[in-house]
Each structure stands twice: as structure tokens, then as C-alpha cells.
KEBAVO-768141 format. One record per residue: residue in three letters; x, y, z of N, C-alpha, C, O in turn. Coordinates in steps of 0.1 Angstrom, whole numbers, plus 5000, padded with zeros to 4 digits. Layout:
<atoms>
{type=ALA nx=X ny=Y nz=Z cax=X cay=Y caz=Z cx=X cy=Y cz=Z ox=X oy=Y oz=Z}
...
</atoms>
This chain:
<atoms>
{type=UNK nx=5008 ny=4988 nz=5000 cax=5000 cay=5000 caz=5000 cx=5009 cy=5012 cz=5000 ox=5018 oy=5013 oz=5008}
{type=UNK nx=5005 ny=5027 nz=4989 cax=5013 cay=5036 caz=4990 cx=5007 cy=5045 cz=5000 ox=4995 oy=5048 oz=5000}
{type=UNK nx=5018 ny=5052 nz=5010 cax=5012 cay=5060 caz=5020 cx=5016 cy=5075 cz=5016 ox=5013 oy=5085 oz=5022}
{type=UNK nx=5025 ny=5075 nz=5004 cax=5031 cay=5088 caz=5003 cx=5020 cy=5094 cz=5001 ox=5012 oy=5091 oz=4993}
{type=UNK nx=5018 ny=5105 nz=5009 cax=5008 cay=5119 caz=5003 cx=5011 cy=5129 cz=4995 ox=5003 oy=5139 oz=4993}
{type=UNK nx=5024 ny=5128 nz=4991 cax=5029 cay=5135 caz=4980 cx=5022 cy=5131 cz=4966 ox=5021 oy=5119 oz=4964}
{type=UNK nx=5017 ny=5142 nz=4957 cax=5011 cay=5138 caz=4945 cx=5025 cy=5134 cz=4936 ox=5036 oy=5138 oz=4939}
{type=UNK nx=5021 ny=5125 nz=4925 cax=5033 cay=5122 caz=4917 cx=5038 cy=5136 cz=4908 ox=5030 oy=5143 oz=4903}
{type=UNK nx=5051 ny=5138 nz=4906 cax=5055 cay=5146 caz=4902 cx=5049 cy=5150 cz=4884 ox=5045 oy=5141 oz=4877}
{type=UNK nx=5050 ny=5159 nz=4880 cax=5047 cay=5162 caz=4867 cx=5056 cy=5164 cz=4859 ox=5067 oy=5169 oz=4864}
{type=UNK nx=5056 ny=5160 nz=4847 cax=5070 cay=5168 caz=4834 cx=5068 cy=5179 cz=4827 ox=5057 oy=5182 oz=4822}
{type=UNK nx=5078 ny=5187 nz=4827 cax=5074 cay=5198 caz=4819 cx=5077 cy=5190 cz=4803 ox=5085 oy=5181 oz=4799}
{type=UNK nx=5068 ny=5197 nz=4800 cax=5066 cay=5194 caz=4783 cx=5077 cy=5199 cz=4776 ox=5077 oy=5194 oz=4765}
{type=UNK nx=5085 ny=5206 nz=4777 cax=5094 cay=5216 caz=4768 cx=5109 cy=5206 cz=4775 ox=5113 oy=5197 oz=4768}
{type=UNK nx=5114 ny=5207 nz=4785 cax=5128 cay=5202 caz=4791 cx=5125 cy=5189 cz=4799 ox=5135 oy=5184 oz=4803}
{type=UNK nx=5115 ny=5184 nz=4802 cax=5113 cay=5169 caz=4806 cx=5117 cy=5172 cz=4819 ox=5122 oy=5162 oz=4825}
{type=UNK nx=5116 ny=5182 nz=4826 cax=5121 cay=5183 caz=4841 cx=5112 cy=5181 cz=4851 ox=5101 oy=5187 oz=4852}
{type=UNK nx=5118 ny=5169 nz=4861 cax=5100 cay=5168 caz=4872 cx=5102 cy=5181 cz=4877 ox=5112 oy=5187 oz=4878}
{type=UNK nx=5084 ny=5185 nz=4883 cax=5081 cay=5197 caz=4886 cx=5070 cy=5191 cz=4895 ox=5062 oy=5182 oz=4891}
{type=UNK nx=5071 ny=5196 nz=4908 cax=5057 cay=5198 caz=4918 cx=5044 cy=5205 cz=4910 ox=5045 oy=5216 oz=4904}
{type=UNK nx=5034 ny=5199 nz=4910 cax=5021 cay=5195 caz=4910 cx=5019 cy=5216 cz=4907 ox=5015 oy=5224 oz=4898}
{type=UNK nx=5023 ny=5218 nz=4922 cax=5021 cay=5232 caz=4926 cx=5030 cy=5240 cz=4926 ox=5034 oy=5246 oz=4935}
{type=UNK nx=5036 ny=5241 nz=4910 cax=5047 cay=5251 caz=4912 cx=5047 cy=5252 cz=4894 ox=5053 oy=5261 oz=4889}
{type=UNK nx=5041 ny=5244 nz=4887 cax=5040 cay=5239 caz=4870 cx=5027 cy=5251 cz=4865 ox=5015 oy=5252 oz=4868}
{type=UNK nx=5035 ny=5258 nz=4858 cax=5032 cay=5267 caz=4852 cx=5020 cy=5257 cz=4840 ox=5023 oy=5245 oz=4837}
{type=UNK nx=5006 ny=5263 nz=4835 cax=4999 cay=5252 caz=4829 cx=4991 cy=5260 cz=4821 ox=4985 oy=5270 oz=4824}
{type=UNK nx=4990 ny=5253 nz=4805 cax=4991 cay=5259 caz=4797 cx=4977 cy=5250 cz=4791 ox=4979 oy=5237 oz=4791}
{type=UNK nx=4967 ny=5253 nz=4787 cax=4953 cay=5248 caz=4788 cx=4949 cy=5248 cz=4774 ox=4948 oy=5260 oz=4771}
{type=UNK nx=4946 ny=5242 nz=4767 cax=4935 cay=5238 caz=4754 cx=4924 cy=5233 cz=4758 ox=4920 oy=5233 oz=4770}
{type=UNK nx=4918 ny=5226 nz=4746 cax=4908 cay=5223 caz=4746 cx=4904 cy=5207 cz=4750 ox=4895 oy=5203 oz=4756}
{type=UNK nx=4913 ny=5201 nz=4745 cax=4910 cay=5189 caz=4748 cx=4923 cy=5184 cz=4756 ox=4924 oy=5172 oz=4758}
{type=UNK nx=4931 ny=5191 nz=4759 cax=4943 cay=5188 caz=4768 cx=4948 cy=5198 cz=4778 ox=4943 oy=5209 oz=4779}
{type=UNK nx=4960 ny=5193 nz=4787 cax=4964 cay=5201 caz=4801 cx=4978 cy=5201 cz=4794 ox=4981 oy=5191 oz=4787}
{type=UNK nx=4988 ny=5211 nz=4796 cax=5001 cay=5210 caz=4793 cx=5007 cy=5214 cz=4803 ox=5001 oy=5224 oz=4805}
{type=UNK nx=5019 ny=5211 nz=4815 cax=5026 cay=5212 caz=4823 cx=5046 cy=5220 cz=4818 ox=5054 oy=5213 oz=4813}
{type=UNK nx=5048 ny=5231 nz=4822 cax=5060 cay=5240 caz=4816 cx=5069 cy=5241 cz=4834 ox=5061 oy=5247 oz=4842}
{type=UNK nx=5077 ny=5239 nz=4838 cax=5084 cay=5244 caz=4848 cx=5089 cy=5256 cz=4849 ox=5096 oy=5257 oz=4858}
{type=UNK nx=5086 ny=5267 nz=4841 cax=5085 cay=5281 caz=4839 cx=5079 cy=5283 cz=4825 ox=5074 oy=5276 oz=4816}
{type=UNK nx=5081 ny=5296 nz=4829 cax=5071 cay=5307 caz=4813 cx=5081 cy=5306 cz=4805 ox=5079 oy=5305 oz=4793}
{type=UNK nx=5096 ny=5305 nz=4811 cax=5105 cay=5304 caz=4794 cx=5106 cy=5292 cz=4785 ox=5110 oy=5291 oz=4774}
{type=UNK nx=5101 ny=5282 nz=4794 cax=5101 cay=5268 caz=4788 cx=5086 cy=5268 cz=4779 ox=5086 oy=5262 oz=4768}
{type=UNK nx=5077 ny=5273 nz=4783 cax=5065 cay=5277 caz=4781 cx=5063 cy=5284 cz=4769 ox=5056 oy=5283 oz=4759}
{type=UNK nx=5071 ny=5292 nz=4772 cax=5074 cay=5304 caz=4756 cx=5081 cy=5296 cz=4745 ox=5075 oy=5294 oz=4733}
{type=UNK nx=5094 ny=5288 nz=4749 cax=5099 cay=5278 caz=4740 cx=5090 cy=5269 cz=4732 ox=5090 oy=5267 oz=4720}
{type=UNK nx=5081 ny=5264 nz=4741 cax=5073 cay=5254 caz=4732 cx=5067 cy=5256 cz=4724 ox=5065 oy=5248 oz=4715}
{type=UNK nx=5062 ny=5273 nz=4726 cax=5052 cay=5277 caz=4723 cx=5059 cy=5282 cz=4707 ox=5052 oy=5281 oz=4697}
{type=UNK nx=5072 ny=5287 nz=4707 cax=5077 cay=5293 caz=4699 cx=5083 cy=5276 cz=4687 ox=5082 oy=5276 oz=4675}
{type=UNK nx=5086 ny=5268 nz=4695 cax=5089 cay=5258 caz=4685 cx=5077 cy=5254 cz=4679 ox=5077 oy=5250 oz=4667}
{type=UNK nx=5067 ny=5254 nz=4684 cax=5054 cay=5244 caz=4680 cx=5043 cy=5258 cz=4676 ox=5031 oy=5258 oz=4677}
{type=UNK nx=5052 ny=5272 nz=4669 cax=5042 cay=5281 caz=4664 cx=5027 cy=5283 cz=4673 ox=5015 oy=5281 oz=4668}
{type=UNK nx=5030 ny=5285 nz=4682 cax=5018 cay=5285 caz=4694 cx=5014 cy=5299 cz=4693 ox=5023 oy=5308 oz=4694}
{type=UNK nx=4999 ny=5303 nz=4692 cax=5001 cay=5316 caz=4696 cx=4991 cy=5317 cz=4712 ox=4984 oy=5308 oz=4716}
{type=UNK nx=4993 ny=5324 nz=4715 cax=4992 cay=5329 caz=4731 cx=4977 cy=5327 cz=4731 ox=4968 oy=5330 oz=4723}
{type=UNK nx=4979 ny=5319 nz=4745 cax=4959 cay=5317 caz=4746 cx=4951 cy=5328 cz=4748 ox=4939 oy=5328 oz=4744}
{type=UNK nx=4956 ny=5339 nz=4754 cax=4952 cay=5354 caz=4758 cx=4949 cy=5364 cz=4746 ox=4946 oy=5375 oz=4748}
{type=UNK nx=4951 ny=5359 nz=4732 cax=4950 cay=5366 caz=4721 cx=4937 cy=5366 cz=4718 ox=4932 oy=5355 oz=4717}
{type=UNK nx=4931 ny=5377 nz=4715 cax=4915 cay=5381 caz=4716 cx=4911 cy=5391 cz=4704 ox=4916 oy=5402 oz=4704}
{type=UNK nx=4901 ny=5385 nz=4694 cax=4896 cay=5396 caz=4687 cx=4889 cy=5408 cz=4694 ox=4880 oy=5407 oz=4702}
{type=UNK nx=4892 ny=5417 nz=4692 cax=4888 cay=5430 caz=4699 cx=4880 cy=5439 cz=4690 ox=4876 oy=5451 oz=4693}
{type=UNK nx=4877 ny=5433 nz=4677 cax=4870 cay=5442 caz=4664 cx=4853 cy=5447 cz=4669 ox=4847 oy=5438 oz=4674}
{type=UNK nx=4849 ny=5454 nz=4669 cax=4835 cay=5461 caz=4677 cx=4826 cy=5452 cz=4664 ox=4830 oy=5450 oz=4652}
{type=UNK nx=4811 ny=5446 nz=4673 cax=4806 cay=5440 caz=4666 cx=4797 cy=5451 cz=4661 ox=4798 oy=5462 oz=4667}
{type=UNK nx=4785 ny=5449 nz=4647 cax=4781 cay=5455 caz=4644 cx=4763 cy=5458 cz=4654 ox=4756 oy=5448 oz=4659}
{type=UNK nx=4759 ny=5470 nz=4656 cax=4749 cay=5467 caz=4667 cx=4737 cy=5468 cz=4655 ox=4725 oy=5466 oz=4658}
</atoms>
């Protein structure tokens, strides 16, 4: 029986480094969760894998 109450560790997706549960920068789609051990590993992925930023928002005024 495991007694550890530590959650198992996570990988960041960009450098494969374990990272605490509660410290993994997390980067959200739609049909998946992505785990980064910082924003620059985060930026990397994002920049190799042509990612654009989840926070990018049409701002064009609709017509009333």
C-alpha cells in the first residue's frame, strides 16, 4: 500500500524536468492540460510548436 501523500510529480513538456504539482506553470486547450516548469520553457514550446498565446482576443467592435 502507498502511504506517500505527495502527488506524483509532473514533466514539463518543453525540458522533461519533474516539477511539483504546485509550482508547474499550465498551459490549457481544449481537449488537453500541458505542464511548463516556467514561462520560458512555456514560451519555448510555444515558439517551436508556432503557438500563439491563449490570451490573444479579437477586439473588432461588433456591428449593433
Amino acid at each position: 500500500m502507498d502511504t506517500d501523500p505527495r502527488p506524483e510529480p509532473l514533466s514539463c513538456e518543453e525540458c522533461r524536468a519533474e516539477i511539483p504539482r504546485d509550482e508547474a506553470v499550465v498551459s490549457e486547450g481544449q481537449d488537453y492540460v500541458m505542464y511548463f516548469c516556467s514561462p520560458a520553457c512555456h514560451a519555448a514550446w510555444r515558439a517551436a510548436h508556432d503557438e500563439p498565446l491563449a490570451t490573444t482576443h479579437d477586439h473588432r467592435r461588433r456591428p449593433r
